[in-house]
N, C-alpha and C positions, 0 to 999 in steps of 0.2 A: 261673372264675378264669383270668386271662390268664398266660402263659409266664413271663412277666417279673414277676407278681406272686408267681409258684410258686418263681422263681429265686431274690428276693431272701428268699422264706422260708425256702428249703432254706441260705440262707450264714449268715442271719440264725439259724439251729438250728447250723449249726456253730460260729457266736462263742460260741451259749451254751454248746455240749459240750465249746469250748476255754477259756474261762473256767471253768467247774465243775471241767473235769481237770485247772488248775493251782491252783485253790483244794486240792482234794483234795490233791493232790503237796504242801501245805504243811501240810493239818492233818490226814490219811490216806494217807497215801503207798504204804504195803500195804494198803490196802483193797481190795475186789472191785470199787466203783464206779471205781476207779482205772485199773483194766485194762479194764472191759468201755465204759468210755467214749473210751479210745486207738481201740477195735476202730470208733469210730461216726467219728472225724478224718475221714478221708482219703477212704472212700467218702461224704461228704456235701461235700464239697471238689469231689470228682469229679462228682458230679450239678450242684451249682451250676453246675460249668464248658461240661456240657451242656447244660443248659438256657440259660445266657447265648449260646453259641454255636450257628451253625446248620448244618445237611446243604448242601453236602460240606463236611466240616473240614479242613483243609489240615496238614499232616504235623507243625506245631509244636503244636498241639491233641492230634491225636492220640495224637502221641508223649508228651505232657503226661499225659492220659488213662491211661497205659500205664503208665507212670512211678510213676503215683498208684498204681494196682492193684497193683502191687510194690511200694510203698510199706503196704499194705494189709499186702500178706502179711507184710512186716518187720513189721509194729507187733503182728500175732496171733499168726503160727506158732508165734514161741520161748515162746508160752505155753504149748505142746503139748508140750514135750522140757524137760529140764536140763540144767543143766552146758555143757559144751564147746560138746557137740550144738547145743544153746541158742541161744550165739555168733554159729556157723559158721552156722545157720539164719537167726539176724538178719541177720549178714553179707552174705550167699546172696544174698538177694532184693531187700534195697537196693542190693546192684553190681547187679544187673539193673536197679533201677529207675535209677541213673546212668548203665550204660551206654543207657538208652532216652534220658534226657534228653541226652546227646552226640548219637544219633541225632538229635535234634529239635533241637537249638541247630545240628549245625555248618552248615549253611547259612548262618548267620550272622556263620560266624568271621570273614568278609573283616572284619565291622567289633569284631569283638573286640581286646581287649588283644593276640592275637598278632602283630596289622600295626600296631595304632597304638601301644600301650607295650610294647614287647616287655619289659621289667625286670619289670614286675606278675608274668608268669607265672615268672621267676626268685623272687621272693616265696611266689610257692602251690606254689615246687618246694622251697623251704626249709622250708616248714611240714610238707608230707609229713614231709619228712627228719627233720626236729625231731620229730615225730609217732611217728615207727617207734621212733625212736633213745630215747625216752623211755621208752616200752613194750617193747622190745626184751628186755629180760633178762625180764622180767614172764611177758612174753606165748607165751615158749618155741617150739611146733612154728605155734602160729596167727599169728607173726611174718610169715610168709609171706601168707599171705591177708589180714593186716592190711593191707601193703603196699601189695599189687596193688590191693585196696578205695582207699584213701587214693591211690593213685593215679590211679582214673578218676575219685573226687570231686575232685579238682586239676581236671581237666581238664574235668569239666564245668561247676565253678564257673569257669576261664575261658573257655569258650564261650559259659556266660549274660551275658559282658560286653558279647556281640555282640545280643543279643536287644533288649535297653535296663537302663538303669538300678536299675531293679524288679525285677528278675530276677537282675540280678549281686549287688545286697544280699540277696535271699535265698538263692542259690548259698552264700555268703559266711556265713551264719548256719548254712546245712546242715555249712559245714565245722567252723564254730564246734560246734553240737550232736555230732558226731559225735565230732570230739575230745575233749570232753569223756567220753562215753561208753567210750573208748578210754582214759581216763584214769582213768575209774574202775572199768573191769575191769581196767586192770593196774598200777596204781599207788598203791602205800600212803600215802595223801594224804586228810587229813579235809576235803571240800570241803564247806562248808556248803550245803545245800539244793539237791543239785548234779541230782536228779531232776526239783526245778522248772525248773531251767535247762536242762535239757537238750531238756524237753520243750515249753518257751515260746520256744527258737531254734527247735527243729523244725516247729512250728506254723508259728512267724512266718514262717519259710523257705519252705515249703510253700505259703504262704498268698501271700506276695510274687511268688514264681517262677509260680503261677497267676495274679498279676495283671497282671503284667510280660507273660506269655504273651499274656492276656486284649487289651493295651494293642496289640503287636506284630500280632496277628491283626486288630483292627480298620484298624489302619495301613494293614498290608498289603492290606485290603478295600477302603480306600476309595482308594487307591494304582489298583488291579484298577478298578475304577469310573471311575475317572477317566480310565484308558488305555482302556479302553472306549467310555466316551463320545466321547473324542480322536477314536478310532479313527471310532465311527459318524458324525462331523459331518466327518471326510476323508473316510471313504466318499462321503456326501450331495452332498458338494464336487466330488468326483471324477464323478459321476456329472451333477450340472448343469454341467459342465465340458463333459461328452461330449454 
């Protein structure tokens, strides 16, 4: 079985354990299959991305890869603890996994929102704000980690502006998902079906920002290639020159 045949079977297992996990979230949503199928998301995301991509991976991959694995841990650990604990433990490892993804996008900032619309990031500096300010009385001593969280997802959903397109709509849905989250830990508000939603941006987000990545690494491969080759037919040139 070839790479590429093992690739698209390992993404083609993740649509279905992402589609079953929001079928579930709508007609089981405390179920046991509920949870232990979150735990299969992100590490089969993660494999697909390796196996699409090849040795050496260049820093937006890996970072990506990284990203994911914190990403892991947010979706298992707070199964492990309650309460607060719970939270701070979700909290915890998805700023880890934003601040990885700043790591691996800012390279890209020259072509982000920050040089060419600079307003956008006025936009995702109001939504923090609006974000805290909502939850704020709610959320008491975790107002503080709230914050600082909501603030490197700002910042890494405008960094993915510079990646490409694919990337910033996913950014953009992680901010979506998480808000929501943050809205119904602290905010007494009947949102219908708000576990589906929260978990059908986070996919999609997830799923986007590795294709957007996926998209950018090829770019940049054949980018690498092509200055390469430039390079070897100047060399060639250079040489029947002398």
């Amino acid at each position: 079985m070839s790479r590429r045949t093992i690739a698209v079977t390992v993404l083609g297992a993740f649509a279905i354990v992402a589609a079953a996990h929001l079928v579930f979230q709508v007609l089981a949503p405390d179920s046991a299959f509920t949870d232990v199928s979150q735990w299969f998301l992100m590490p089969l995301l993660a494999l697909g991305l390796v196996l699409v991509t090849s040795a050496p991976r260049d820093r937006l991959v890996v970072g990506t890869l990284v990203a994911l694995g914190f990403s892991w841990l947010g979706d298992t650990a707070p199964d492990l603890v309650d309460g607060d604990a719970s939270f701070l433990v979700l909290v915890g490892f998805f700023l880890c996994a934003q601040l990885t993804y700043i790591v691996a996008f800012r390279p890209y900032r020259r072509s982000s929102v920050v040089r060419t619309r600079p307003w956008v990031v006025g936009l995702y500096a109001l939504a923090v704000i609006a974000m805290v300010a909502v939850c704020a009385s709610a959320a008491g001593i975790l107002v503080v980690p709230m914050a600082i969280y909501a603030s490197c997802l700002a910042a890494m959903a405008v960094l993915a502006t510079g990646v490409n397109r694919t990337a910033a709509v996913g950014a953009m849905l992680f901010v979506v998902s998480d808000a929501l989250i943050a809205v119904r830990a602290f905010v007494d508000a009947d949102l219908p079906a708000v576990g589906l939603w929260i978990m059908a941006t986070y996919i999609a987000a997830q799923a986007l920002i590795v294709r957007g990545v996926l998209t950018a690494h090829d770019r940049r491969g054949r980018a690498y290639r092509s200055s390469s080759s430039l390079a070897t037919v100047t060399d060639v040139g250079a040489s029947s020159d002398g």
